[in-house]
C-alpha positions in Angstrom: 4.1 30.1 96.9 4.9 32.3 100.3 8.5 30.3 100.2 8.9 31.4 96.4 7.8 35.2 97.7 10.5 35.3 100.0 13.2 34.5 97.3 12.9 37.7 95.5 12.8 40.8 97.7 12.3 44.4 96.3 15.1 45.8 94.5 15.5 49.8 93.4 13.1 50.3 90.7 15.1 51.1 88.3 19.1 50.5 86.9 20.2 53.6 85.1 22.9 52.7 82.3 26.0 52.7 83.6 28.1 56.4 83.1 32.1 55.9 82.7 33.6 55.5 86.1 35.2 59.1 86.1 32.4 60.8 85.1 30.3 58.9 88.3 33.3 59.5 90.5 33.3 63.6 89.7 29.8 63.8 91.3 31.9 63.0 94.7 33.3 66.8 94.5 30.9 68.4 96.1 31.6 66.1 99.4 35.2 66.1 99.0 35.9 70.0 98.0 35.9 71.2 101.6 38.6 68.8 102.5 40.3 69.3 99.1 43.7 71.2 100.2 44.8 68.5 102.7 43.8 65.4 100.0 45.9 67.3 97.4 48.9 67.6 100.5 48.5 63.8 100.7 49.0 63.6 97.4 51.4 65.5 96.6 53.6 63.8 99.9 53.2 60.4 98.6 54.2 61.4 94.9 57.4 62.7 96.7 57.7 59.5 98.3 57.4 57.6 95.1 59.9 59.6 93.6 62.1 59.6 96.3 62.4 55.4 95.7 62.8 55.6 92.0 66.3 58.0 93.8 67.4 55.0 95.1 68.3 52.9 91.7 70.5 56.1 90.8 72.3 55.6 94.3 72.7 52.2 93.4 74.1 53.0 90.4 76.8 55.6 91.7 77.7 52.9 94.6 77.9 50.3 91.9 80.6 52.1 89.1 82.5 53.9 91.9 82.7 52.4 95.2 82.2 48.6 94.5 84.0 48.7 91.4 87.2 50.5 92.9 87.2 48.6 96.1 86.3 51.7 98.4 84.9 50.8 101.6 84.4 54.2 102.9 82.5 54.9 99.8 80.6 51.5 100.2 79.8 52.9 103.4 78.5 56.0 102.1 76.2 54.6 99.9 74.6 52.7 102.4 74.0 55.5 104.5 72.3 57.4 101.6 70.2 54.2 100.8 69.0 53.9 104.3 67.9 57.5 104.8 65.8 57.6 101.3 63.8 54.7 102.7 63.4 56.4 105.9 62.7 59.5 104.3 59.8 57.7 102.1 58.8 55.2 104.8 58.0 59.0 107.0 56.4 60.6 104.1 54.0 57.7 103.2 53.3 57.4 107.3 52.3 61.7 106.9 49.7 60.8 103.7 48.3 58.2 106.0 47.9 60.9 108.9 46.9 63.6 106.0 43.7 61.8 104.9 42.3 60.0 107.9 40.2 63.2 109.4 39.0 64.5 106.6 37.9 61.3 104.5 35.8 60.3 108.0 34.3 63.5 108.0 33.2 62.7 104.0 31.8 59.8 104.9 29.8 61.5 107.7 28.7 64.5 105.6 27.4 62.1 102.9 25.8 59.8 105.4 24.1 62.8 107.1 23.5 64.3 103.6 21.6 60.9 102.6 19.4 60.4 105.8 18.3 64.6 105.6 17.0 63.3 102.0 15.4 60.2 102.4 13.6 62.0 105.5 12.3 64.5 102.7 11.7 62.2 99.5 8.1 61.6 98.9 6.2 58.3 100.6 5.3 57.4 97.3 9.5 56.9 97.3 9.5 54.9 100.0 6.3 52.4 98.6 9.0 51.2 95.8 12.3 50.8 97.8 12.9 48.5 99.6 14.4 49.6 103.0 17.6 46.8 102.6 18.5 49.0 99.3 18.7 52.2 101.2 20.5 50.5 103.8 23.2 49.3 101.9 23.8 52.8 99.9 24.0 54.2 104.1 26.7 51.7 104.9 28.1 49.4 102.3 28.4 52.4 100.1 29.8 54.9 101.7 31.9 52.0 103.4 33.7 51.9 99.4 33.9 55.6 98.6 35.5 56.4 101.7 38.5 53.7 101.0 38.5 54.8 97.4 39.2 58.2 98.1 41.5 57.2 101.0 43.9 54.9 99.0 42.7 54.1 95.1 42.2 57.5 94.4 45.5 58.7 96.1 47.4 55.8 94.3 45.8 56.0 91.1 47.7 59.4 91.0 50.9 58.3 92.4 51.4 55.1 90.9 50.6 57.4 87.7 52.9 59.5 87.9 55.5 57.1 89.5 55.0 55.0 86.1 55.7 58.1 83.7 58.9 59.1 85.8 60.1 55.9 86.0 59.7 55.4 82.4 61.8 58.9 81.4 64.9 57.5 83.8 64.3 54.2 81.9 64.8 55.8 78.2 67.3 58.1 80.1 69.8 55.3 81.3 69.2 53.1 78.4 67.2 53.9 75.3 66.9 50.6 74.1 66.4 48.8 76.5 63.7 50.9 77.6 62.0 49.8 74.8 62.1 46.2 75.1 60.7 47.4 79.0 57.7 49.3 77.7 56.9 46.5 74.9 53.6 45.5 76.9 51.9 48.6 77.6 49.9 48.9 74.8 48.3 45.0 75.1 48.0 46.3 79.0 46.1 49.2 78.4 43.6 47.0 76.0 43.3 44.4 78.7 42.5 47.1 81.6 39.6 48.7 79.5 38.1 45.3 78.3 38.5 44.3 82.1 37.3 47.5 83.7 33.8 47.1 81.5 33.3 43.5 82.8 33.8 44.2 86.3 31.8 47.4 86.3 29.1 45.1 85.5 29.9 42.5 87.7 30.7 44.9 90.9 26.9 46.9 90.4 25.5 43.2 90.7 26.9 42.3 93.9 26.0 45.3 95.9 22.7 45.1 94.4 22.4 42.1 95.9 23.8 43.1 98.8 21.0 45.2 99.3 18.5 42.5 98.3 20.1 40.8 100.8 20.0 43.0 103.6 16.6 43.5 102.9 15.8 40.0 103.6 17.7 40.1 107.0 15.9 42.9 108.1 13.0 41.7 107.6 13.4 38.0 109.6 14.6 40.0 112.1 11.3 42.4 112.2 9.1 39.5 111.4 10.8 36.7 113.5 7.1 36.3 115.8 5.7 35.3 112.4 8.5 33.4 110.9 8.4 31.2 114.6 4.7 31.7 114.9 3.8 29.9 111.2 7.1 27.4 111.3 8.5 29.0 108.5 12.4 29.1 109.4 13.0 26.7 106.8 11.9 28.6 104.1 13.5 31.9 105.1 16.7 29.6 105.8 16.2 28.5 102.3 15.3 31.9 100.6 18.7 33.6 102.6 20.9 30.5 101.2 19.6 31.3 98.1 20.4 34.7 97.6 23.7 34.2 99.6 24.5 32.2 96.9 23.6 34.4 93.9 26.3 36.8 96.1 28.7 34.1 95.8 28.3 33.5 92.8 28.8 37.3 91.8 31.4 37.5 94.1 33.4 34.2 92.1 33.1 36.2 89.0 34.2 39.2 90.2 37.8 37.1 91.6 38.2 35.7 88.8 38.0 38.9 86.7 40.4 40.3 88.8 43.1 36.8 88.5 42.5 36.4 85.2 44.1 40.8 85.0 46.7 40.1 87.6 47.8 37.0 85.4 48.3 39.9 82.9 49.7 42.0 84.4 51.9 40.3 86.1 52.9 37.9 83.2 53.8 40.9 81.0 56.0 42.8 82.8 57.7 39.5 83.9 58.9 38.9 80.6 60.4 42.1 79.7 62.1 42.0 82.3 63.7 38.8 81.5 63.9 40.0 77.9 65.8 42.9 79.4 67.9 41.4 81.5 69.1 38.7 79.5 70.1 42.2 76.4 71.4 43.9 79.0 74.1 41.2 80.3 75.2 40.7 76.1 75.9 44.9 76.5 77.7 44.3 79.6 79.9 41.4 78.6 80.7 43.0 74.8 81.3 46.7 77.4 78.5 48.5 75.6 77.0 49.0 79.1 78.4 49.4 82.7 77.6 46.9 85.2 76.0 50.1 87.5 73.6 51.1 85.2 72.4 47.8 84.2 72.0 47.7 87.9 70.3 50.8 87.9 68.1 50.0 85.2 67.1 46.6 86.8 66.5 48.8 89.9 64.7 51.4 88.3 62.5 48.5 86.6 61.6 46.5 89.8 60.7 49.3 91.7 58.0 49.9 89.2 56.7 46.5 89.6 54.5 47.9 92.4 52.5 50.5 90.5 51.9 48.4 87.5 51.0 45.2 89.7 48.2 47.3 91.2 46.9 48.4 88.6 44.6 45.6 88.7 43.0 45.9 92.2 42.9 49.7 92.1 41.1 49.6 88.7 38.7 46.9 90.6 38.1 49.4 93.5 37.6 52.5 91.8 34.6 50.1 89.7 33.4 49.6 93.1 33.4 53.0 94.1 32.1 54.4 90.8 29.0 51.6 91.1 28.6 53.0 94.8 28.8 56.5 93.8 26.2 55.7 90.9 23.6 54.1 94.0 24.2 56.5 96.1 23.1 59.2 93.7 20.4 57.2 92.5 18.8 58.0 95.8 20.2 61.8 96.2 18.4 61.8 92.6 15.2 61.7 93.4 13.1 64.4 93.8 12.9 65.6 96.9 9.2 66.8 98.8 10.0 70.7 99.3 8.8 72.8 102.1 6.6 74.9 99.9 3.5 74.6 99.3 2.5 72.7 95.9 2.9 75.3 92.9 -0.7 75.2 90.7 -2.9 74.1 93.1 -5.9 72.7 91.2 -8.5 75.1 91.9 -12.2 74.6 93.1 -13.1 74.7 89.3 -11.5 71.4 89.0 -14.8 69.6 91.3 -15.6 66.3 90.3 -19.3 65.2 89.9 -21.6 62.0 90.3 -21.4 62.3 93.5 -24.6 59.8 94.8 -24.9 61.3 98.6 -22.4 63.8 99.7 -24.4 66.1 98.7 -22.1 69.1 99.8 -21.1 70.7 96.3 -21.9 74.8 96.5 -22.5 74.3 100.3 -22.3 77.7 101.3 -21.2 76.0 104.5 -17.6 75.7 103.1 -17.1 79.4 103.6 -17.2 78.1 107.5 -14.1 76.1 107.4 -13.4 72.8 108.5 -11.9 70.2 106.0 -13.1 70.3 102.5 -12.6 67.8 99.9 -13.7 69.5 96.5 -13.4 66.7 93.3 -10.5 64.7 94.6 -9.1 62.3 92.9 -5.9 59.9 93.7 -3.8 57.4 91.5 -0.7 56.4 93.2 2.2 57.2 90.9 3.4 54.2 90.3 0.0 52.6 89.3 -0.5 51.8 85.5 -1.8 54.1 83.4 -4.7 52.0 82.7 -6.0 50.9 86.1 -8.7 53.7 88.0 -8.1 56.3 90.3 -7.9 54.8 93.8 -10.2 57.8 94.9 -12.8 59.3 92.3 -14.8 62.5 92.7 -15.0 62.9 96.3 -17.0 65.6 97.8 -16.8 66.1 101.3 -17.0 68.7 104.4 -16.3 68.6 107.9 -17.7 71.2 109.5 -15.3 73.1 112.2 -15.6 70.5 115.5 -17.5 67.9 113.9 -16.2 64.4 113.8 -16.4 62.4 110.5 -16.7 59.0 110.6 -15.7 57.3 107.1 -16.9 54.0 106.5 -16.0 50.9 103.6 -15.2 47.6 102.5 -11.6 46.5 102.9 -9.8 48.2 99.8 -12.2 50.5 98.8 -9.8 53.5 99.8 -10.3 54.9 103.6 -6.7 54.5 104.7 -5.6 56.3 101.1 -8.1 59.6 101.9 -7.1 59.9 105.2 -3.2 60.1 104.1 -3.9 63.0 101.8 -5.2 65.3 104.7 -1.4 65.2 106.6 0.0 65.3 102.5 1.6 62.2 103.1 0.3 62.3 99.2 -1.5 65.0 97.0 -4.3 64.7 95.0 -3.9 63.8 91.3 -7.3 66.3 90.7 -9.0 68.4 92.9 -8.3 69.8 95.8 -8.6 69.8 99.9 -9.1 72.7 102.1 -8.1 73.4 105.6 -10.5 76.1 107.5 -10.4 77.7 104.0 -6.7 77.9 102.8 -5.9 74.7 99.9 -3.9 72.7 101.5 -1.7 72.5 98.2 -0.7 76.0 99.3 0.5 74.9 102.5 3.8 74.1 103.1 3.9 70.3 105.0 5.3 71.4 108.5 2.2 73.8 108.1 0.0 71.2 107.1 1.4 68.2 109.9 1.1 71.1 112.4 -2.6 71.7 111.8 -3.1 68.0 111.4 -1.8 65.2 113.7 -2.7 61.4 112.6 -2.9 58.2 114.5 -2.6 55.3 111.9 -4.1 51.7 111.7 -0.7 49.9 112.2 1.4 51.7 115.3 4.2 52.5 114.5 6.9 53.5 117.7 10.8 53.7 117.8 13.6 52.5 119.7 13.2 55.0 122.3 11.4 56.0 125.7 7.7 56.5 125.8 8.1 60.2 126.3 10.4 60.6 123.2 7.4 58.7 121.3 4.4 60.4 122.6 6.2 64.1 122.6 7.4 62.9 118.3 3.6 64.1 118.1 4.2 68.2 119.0 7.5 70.4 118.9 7.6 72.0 122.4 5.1 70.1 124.0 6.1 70.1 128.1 5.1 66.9 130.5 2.0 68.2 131.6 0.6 67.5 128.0 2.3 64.0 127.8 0.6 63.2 131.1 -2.9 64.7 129.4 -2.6 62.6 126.5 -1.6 59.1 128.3 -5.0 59.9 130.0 -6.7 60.5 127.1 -5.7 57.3 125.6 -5.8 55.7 128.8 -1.9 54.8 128.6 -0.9 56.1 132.2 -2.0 52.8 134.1 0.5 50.8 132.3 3.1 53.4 131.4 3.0 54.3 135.2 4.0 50.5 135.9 6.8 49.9 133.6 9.8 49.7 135.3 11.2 53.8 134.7 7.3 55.1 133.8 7.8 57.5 130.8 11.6 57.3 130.9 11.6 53.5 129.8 12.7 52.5 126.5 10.0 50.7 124.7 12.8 48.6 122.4 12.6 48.3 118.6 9.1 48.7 116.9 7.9 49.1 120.3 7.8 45.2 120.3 8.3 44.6 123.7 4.9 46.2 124.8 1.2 44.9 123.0 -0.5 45.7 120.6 -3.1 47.4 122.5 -0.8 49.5 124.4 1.7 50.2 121.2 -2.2 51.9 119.6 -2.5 53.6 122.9 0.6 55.2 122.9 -0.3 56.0 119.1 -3.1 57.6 119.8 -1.5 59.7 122.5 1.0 60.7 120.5 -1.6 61.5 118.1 -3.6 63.9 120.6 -0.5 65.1 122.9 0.0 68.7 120.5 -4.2 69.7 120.8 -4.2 69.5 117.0 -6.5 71.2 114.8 -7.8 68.8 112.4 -7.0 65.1 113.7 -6.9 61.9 111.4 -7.8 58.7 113.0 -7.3 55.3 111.5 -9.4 52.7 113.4 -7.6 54.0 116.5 -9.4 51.5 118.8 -8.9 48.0 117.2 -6.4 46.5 119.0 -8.0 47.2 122.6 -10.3 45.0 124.2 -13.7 45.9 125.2 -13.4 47.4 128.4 -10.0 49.9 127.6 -12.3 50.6 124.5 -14.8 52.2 126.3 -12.6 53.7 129.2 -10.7 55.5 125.6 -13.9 56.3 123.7 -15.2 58.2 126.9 -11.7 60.5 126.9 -11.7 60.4 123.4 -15.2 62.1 123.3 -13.8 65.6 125.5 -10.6 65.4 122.7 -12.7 65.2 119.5 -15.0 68.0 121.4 -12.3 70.5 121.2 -11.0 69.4 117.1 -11.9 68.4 113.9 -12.0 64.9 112.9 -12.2 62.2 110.4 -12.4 58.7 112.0 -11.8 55.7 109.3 -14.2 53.1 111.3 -14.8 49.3 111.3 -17.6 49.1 113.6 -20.8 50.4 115.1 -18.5 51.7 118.6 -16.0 54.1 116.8 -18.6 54.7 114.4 -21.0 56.5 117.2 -18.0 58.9 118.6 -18.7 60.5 115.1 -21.3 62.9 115.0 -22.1 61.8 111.2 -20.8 58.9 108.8 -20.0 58.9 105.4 -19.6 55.8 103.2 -16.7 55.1 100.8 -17.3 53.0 98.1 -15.4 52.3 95.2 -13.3 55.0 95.8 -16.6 57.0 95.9 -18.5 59.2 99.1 -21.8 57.1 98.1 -23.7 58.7 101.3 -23.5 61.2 104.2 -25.6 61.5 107.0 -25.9 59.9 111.0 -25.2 56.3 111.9 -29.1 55.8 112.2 -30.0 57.8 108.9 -27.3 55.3 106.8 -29.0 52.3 108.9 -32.2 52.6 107.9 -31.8 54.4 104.4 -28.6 52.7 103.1 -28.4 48.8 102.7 -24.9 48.4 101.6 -23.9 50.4 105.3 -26.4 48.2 107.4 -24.5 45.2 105.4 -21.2 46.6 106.6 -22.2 47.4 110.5 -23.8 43.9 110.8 -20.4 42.3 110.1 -21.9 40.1 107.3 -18.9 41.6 104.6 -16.3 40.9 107.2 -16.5 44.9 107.7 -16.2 44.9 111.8 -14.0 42.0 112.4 -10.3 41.9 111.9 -10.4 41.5 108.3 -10.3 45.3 107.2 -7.2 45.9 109.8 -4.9 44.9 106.1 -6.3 47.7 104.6 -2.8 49.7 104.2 -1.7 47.1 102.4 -4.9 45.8 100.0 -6.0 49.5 99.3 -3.4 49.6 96.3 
């Protein structure tokens, strides 16, 4: 079964219907409208280019009817000097469009890549629990890779091949009515196969960078989980899984070729033949004199040199699919509503309370007036739970008075990790409310909120950069003498102060190159480094061994002194920092009171501390990930 798991990776969670390709491609105009005037310059310098070669069958014609035919050298001459400065002239002006458009389409791509990260930094983490991170990836590169070659050649030569096509047609009809016609015979069966192939390849091209994604998301991560792909043997199975959906690529890929042969064939087939058609009518009309050798020349001319545009129809049709589909992903993302800075409009009031609560014991405390942190009725369903299944948290009913420390105590799943990520509004209540030293923390704004409130979660999290950089992530403006405080409170400076550049040493990706004790030490300093007002810890001790424990728990007693605190706790050491415990169960506060009260009055919390539900060993450390 895990080698079956691996096969199918999270995808977006959703495929909108597929808009037409212009109407996706519009939504680009926001991004490109500052650079508009020097795209439209391009433009408008490669149509002149176009135009300049469709100057040269006319030349032709001229050096064909007068110079050639009356055996003029200097005119022969002439002609070729014309000839060669046209295609100097266009080979100058197509070198200018290239020069036109490289600034400006890089600083697109920039401005939506920037414009992408801003909003996945500010889209909800209930976003973040149903994409996975190889998707979101792809849109940031692959993506924006597409759009900014679309916009830097298909979109410029959709135009100019465009137009190129309709003037070349006019000098067509011009020089030669008829044989015009026999020229433009295939258009209309061109124009049928172009539609019928632009809808199979939209479908085909939204597959393969779907799986791209799927795909990238699988790489990332073997490359994040490579102790535990070594560590349980299973680089077979991943091996297997990647081939797999390399294959599936492949496959798409296959498709998408031979979509695109199977239109070239077409396109090139067509044309082909009326020109042979063509030629073949004109050299009757030259040999019965009803046509000059020069303009059948110049027709011939005039007709190869549109060969170009209509041969790339095909490919430039098959990019801008590929841009539209990345256009459609990218927005998918920009889509989504974004967390705003504001606090939460209708706030459910205090009216809202739940009930049945079996030992909280706080509702109509006139305590609350006091401050502190205040649940009132909460209740929490993550939003993409079904409608059917119960609230994660039900009616809880909780204070923590102004300096006290909370310890909160329960079973693996039975919510802990999903209350504490309400106080920092990682999430909001579906129903009641939470207050902060009196003000709803609804009405807060989140930098308001994360400044009052600093968390420390179960599973460390640190970055690809220097110890400093990750401790000081935990308060704007702190200075070094509060990074040097809080690697004493969590008893980090021994170990910092004996890496190889102390604070200034980069701690590599995911912080992988240090333990796991000293990657929740530098947590938990980056958790206390900004003197917060309210601070959330998630089993903040369980990676240390018993000695650092206690050397933390005796600093950590002078920090939780000075703040107020709620403590998610897995055994009876964390639990007696806390100056009183309550017990979560089935997404319930079942009872409040000391560590010795719940001992000797509450069986199902002496069950937990005695370690006989698997409570205080390693087994609740999953909790983030069974809670749901």
């Amino acid at each position: 079964m895990a080698d079956t798991a691996q096969t199918t990776p999270q995808t977006a969670p959703t495929t909108p219907l597929r808009r037409s390709a212009v109407r996706s491609l519009l939504r680009l105009w926001p991004f490109v409208r500052p650079v508009r005037t020097r795209l439209f310059l391009a433009a408008f310098v490669a149509v002149l280019a176009s135009c300049i070669g469709l100057v040269i069958p006319l030349v032709l014609k001229w050096l064909v009817d007068g110079p050639v035919t009356e055996r003029d050298p200097g005119g022969t001459w002439l002609g070729g000097g014309y000839l060669l400065l046209l295609g100097i002239a266009e080979a100058l002006l197509f070198g200018v469009r290239r020069v036109l458009v490289a600034r400006p389409l890089a600083s697109v791509e920039a401005a939506m890549r920037e414009a992408l990260y801003r909003h996945i930094q500010r889209l909800p983490v209930a976003f973040h629990d149903r994409w996975a991170s190889g998707q979101l990836l792809s849109r940031a590169t692959t993506d924006l890779q597409l759009l900014r070659m679309f916009l830097a050649f298909p979109l410029v030569f959709l135009l100019v091949n465009g137009a190129t096509i309709l003037v070349g047609c006019v000098l067509l009809l011009a020089q030669r009515w008829s044989l015009g016609l026999v020229l433009l015979a295939p258009v209309l069966p061109l124009m049928v196969m172009c539609s019928v192939f632009e809808a199979k390849y939209a479908v085909a091209a939204r597959r393969a960078q779907d799986q791209v994604g799927d795909l990238t998301t699988v790489v990332e991560e073997s490359v994040l989980g490579i102790r535990i792909i070594k560590g349980f043997g299973r680089h077979r199975s991943q091996a297997r899984a990647f081939k797999e959906l390399t294959h599936r690529l492949r496959t798409t890929e296959l498709h998408k070729a031979r979509l695109l042969a199977a239109i070239w064939c077409v396109i090139t087939t067509l044309p082909e033949i009326a020109i042979g058609a063509t030629l073949v009518l004109g050299t009757v009309q030259v040999a019965d004199d009803a046509l000059s050798a020069g303009t059948l020349v110049a027709f011939l001319s005039t007709a190869l040199a549109l060969r170009w545009p209509v041969d790339s129809i095909g490919f430039l049709l098959a990019m801008s699919n590929e841009a539209a589909t990345a256009t459609d992903r990218y927005f998918e993302v920009m889509d989504e509503k974004a967390v705003t800075d504001e606090g939460r409009d209708g706030a459910v009031g205090s009216g809202e309370t739940g009930s049945g609560q079996a030992g909280g014991g706080e509702a109509g405390d006139p305590a609350r007036a006091a401050g502190g942190l205040v649940f009132e009725g909460v209740e929490f369903r993550y939003p993409d739970a079904a409608e059917d299944t119960p609230p994660t948290l039900r009616g809880i009913d909780l204070h923590i008075r102004p300096g006290e420390t909370m310890a909160l105590v329960g079973a693996t799943g039975s919510g802990k990790t999903t209350l504490t990520a309400l106080v920092p509004r990682l999430y909001d209540p579906t129903a009641g409310r939470i207050t902060v030293d009196g003000r709803d923390l609804a009405s807060l704004s989140r930098d308001e909120a994360r400044a009052l409130v600093a968390v420390a979660f179960e599973e460390p999290t640190l970055f690809s950069a220097t110890v400093a950089e990750n401790v000081l992530m935990g308060a704007e403006g702190a200075q070094e003498a509060d990074l040097l405080r809080a690697l004493r409170v969590a008893q980090a400076d021994g170990f910092v102060g004996a890496l190889p550049e102390g604070t200034a040493t980069q701690v590599g990706e995911q912080g992988l190159s240090l333990s796991g004790g000293q990657r929740q030490r530098l947590a938990l300093a980056r958790a206390v480094v900004g003197r917060p007002r309210f601070l959330i810890l998630d089993d903040p001790l369980s990676a240390l061994d018993v000695h650092t424990e206690a050397l933390v728990e005796a600093a950590l007693r002078r920090v939780l002194a000075t703040t107020t605190a709620l403590v998610v706790a897995h055994r009876p050491s964390t639990v007696l920092l806390a100056d009183r415990v309550a017990l979560l169960s089935g997404g319930r506060i079942t009872a409040v009171g000391t560590h010795h009260e719940l001992l000797r009055d509450n069986p199902e919390y002496a069950t937990l501390m005695s370690g006989t539900s698997g409570m205080s060993g390693e087994a609740d450390r999953s909790e983030g990930e069974s809670v749901r």
